[in-house]
C-alpha positions as CSV (number, residue, x, y, z in Angstrom):
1,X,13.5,-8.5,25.7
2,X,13.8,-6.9,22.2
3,X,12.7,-8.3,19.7
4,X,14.4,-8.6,16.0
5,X,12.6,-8.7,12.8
6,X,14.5,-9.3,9.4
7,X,13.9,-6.8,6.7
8,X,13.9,-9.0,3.2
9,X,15.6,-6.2,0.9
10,X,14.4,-8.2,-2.2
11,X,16.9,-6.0,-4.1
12,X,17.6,-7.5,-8.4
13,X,21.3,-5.9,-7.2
14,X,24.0,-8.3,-9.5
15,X,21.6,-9.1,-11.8
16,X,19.3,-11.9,-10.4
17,X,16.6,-13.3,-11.7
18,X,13.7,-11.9,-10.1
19,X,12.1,-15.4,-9.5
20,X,15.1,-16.3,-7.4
21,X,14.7,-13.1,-5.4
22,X,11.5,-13.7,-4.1
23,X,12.5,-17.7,-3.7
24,X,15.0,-16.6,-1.9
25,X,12.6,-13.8,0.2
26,X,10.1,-16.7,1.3
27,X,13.8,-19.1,2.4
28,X,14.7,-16.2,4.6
29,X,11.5,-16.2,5.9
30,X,11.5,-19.4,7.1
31,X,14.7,-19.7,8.2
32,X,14.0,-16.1,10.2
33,X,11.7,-17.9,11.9
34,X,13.9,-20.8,12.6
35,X,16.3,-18.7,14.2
36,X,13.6,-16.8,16.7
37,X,13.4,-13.2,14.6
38,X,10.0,-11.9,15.7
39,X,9.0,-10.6,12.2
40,X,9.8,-10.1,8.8
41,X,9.2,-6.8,7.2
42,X,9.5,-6.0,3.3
43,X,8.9,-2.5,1.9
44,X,7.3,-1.4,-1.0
45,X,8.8,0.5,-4.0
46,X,8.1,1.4,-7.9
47,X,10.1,0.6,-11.2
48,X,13.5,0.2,-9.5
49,X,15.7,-2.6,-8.6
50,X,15.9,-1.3,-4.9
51,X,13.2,-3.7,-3.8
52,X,11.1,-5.8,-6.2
53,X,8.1,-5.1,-4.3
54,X,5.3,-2.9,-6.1
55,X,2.8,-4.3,-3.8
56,X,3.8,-5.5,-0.4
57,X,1.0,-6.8,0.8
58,X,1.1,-9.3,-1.9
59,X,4.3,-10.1,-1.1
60,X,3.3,-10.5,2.9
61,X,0.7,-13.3,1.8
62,X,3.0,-15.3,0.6
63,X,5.5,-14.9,3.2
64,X,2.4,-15.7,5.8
65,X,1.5,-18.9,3.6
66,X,5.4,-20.0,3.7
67,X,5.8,-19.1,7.8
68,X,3.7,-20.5,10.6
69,X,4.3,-18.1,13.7
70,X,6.6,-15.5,12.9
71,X,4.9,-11.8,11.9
72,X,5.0,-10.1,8.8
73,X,4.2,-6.1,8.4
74,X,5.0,-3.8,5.1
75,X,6.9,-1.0,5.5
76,X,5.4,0.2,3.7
77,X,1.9,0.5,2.0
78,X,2.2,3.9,-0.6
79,X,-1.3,5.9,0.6
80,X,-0.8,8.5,-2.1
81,X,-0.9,5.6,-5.2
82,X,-3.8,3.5,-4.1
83,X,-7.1,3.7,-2.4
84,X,-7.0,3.7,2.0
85,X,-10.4,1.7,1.2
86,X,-8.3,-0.9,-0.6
87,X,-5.3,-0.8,1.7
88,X,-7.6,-1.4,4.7
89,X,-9.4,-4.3,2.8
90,X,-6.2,-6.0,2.3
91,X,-5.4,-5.8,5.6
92,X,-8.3,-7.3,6.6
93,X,-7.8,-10.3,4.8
94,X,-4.5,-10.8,5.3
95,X,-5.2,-10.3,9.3
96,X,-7.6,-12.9,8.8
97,X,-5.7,-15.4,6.7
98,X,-2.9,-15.5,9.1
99,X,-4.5,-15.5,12.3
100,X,-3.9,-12.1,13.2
101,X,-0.1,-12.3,12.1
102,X,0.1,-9.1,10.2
103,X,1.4,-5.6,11.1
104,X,0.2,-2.8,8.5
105,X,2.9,-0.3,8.1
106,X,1.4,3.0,6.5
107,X,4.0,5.6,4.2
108,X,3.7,8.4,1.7
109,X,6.8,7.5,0.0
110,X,7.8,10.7,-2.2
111,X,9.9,9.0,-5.6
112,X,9.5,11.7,-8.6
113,X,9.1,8.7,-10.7
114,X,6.1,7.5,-9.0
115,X,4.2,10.5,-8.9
116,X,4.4,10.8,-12.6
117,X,4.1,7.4,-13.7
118,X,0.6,6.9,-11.7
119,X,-0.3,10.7,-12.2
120,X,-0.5,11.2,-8.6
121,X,0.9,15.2,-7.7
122,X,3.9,14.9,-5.6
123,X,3.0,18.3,-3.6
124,X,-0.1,16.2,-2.5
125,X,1.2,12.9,-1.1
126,X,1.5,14.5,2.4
127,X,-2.3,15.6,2.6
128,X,-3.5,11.6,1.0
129,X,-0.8,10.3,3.2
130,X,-2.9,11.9,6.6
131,X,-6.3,11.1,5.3
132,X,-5.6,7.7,4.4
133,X,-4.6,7.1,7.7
134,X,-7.5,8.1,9.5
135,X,-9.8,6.4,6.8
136,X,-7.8,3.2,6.9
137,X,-7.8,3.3,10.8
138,X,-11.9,4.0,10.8
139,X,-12.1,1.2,8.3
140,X,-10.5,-1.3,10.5
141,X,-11.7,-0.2,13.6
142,X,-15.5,0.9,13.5
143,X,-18.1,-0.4,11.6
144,X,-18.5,2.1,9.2
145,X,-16.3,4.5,6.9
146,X,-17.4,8.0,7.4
147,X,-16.0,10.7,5.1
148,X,-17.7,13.3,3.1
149,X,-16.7,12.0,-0.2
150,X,-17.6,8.0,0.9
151,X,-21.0,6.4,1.2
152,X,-20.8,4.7,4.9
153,X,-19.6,1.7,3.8
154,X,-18.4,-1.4,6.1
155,X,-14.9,-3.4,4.8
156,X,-15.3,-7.2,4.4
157,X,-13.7,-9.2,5.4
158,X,-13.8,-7.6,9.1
159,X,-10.8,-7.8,10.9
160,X,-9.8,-11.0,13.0
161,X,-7.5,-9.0,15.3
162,X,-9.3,-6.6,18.1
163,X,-9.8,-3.6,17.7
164,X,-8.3,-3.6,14.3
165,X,-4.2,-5.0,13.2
166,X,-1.3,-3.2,14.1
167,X,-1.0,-0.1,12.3
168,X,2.4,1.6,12.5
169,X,3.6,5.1,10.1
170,X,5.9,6.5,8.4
171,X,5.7,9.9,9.1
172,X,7.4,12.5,10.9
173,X,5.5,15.5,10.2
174,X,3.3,17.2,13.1
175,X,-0.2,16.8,11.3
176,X,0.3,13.2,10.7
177,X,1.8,12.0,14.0
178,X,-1.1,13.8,15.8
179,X,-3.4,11.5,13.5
180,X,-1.3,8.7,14.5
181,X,-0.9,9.2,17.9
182,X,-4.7,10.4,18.4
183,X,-5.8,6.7,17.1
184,X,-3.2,4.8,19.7
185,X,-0.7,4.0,16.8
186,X,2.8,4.2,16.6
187,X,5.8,4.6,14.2
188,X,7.7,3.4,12.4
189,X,11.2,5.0,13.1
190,X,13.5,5.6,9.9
191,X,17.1,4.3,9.8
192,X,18.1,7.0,7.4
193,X,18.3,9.1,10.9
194,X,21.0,9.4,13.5
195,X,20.0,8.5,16.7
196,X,19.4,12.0,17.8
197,X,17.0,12.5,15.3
198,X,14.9,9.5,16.2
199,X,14.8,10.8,19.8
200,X,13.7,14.0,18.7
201,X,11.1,12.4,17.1
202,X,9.8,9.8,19.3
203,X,9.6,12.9,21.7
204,X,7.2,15.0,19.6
205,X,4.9,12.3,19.2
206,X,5.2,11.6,23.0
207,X,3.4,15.2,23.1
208,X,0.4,13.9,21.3
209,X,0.0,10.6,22.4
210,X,-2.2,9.9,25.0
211,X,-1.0,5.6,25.0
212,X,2.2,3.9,25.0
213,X,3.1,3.6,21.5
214,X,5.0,-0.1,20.3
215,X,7.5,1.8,18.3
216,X,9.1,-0.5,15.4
217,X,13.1,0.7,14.4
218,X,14.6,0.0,11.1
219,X,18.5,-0.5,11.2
220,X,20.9,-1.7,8.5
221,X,23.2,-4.2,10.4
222,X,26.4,-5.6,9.6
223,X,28.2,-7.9,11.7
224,X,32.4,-8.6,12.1
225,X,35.0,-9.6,13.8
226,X,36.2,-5.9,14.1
227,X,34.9,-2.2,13.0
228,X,37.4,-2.2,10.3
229,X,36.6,-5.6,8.4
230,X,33.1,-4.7,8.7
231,X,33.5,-1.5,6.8
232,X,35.5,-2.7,4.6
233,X,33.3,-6.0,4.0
234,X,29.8,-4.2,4.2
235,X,30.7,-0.6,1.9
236,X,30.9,-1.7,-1.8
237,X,27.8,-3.8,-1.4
238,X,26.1,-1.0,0.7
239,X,26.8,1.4,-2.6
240,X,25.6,-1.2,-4.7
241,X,22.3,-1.3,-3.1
242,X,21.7,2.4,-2.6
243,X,22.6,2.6,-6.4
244,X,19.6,0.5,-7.2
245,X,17.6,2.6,-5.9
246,X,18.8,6.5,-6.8
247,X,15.7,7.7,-9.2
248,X,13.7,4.3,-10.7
249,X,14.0,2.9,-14.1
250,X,12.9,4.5,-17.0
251,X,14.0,5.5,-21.1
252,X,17.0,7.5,-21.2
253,X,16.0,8.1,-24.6
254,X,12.7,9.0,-24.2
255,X,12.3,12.7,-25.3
256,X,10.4,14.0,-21.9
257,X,11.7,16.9,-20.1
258,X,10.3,15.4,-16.9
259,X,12.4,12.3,-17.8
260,X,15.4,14.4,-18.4
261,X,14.9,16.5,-14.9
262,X,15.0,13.0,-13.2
263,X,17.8,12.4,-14.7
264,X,19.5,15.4,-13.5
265,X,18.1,14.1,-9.9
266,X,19.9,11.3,-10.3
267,X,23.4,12.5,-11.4
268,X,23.3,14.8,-7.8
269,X,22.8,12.0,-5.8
270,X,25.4,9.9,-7.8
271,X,28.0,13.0,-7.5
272,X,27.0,12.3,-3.7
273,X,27.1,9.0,-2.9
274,X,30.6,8.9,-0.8
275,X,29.2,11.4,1.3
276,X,25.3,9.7,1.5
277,X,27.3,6.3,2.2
278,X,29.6,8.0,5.1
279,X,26.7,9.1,6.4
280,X,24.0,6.1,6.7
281,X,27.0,4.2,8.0
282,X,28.2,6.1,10.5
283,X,23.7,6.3,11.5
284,X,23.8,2.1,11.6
285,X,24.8,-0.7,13.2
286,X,27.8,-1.8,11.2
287,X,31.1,-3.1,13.7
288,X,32.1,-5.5,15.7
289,X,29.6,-7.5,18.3
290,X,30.3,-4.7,21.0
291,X,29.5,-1.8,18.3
292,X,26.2,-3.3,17.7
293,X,25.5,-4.3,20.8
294,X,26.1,-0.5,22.3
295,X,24.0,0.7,19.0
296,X,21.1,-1.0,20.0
297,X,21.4,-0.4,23.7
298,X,21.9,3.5,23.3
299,X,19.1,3.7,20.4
300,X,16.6,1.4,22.9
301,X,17.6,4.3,25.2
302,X,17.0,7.3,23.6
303,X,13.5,6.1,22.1
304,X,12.0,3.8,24.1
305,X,12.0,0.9,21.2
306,X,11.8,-2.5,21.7
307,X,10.9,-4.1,18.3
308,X,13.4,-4.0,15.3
309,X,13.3,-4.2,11.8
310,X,16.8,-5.2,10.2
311,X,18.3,-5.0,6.9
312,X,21.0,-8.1,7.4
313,X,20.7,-9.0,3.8
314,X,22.4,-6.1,1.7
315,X,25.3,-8.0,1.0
316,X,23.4,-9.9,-1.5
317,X,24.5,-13.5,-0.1
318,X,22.4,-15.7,1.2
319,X,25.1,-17.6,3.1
320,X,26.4,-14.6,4.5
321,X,23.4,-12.7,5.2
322,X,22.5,-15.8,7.0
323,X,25.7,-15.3,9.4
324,X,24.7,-12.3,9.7
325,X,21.5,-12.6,11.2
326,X,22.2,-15.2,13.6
327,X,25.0,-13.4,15.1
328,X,22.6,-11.0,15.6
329,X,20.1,-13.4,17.0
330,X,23.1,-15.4,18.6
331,X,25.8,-12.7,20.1
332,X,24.2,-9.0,20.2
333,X,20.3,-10.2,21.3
334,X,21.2,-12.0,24.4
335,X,22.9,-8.5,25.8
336,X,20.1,-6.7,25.0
């Protein structure tokens, strides 16, 4: 049966308090695992109101401390703006903690922004993103780290979980899904993609993988009666939330021509948004109950998933992204 986990957007869209946001983040949780989601996921972003989250693995403690079965996993920990020797150290502990509830989620992420702010060269993320997999892989999984910049150190706490926690990615390029796939792992499947795109994908890594990978989908869904009302309910929050998240927060005054370039980032994708909103719709599960239901059954097809990862909260209402979640829990699960 597939399994559904809610993504927590923990967006500051409307102008919330960001204390309520992450009380709010930690009532989902618990009712997610009220209603029989198998995870929760958060994500991890800088100095932008897109998600509040500049560490998720501080965030997942606290969602394990609030829960009592359900999983948690990050989608996901940044590898270019922190050490793999920390990110596997974390995971350790929060594998431990929880009992072996965790799922690690591994990403290069790519923001402008970022790159400058922590000093970090963009045009090197995707060379730390592959390293830091395999050294946070050998740090969870052997007893020693083994690089020729490291000492042979051993992480403690060692992991609960055998051989190491799930470890998914977020990466599609060859060199890093032949890392993945080499060390049994699996992906973590954008929703920014059509479907064809994700097949493509899972296909490629197919070609290096020598195990059956646990592939984990990410979806925005939106539930109504018809395909109409839910466009019509689900678009101006939808631009709302992507708007949070177009190029990060920063001085508009500040006199930095890298400021001023970002800037000029950020006026394209604004200039684009009805077209960047058409088109992550039309890649999603918005619709009626059938639409979602023959979403999930043709993406399940295509790629061989069986664990999900779903924004249900963009609206930015608890009461209706509650509704939301359980008729996907209630109406679209049960035909899956």
């Amino acid at each position: 049966m597939v399994g559904f986990g809610a993504f927590l957007s923990l967006t500051d869209a409307g102008g919330r308090a960001h204390r309520d946001v992450y009380a709010e983040a930690l009532i989902s949780a618990r009712e997610a695992e009220y209603l029989g989601c198998d995870a929760v996921w958060i994500n991890e972003h800088h100095f932008m109101g897109f998600s509040i989250c500049p560490d998720s693995t501080v965030m997942a403690a606290a969602l394990l401390a609030h829960t009592s079965k359900i999983r948690v996993g990050n989608a996901v920990s940044l590898i270019p703006l922190q050490s793999p020797i920390a990110i596997a150290e974390k995971a350790a502990m929060l594998d431990n903690l929880s009992g072996g509830r965790f799922d690690l989620g591994l990403g290069r992420g790519g923001y402008p922004l970022d790159a400058l702010a922590f000093n970090r060269p963009l045009d090197e993320f995707s060379a730390a993103m592959d390293e830091g997999i395999a050294l946070i892989h050998q740090a969870l999984s052997s007893d020693y780290v083994r690089a020729p910049h490291l000492p042979p150190v051993q992480i403690h706490p060692r992991p609960f979980t055998k051989p190491h926690p799930p470890i998914l990615v977020a990466g599609q390029h060859d060199s890093t899904m032949t890392i993945a796939a080499e060390r049994g792992l699996s992906l973590l499947l954008s929703w920014h993609q059509t479907q064809a795109e994700r097949e493509a994908v899972t296909k490629r890594f197919a070609a290096f993988a020598r195990h059956q990978p646990r592939h984990v989908g990410s979806a925005c869904v939106y539930i109504a009666d018809t395909r109409e009302q839910a466009i019509a309910e689900f678009t101006p929050h939808f631009k709302a939330w992507l708007r949070t998240g177009r190029s990060g927060v920063f001085d508009p005054a500040a006199d930095d021509a890298r400021l001023r370039e970002l800037s000029a980032f950020a006026d394209r994708k604004a200039a684009a948004e009805g077209a960047l909103v058409a088109r992550l719709m039309a890649n999603n599960p918005i619709g009626s109950v059938a639409d979602v239901t023959a979403w999930f059954r043709e993406d399940m097809a295509r790629t061989g998933t069986q664990r999900y990862a779903v924004f249900f909260d963009v609206m930015a209402d608890p009461a209706k992204a509650r509704v939301n979640l359980t008729r996907l829990l209630r109406e679209v699960a049960p035909a899956l």
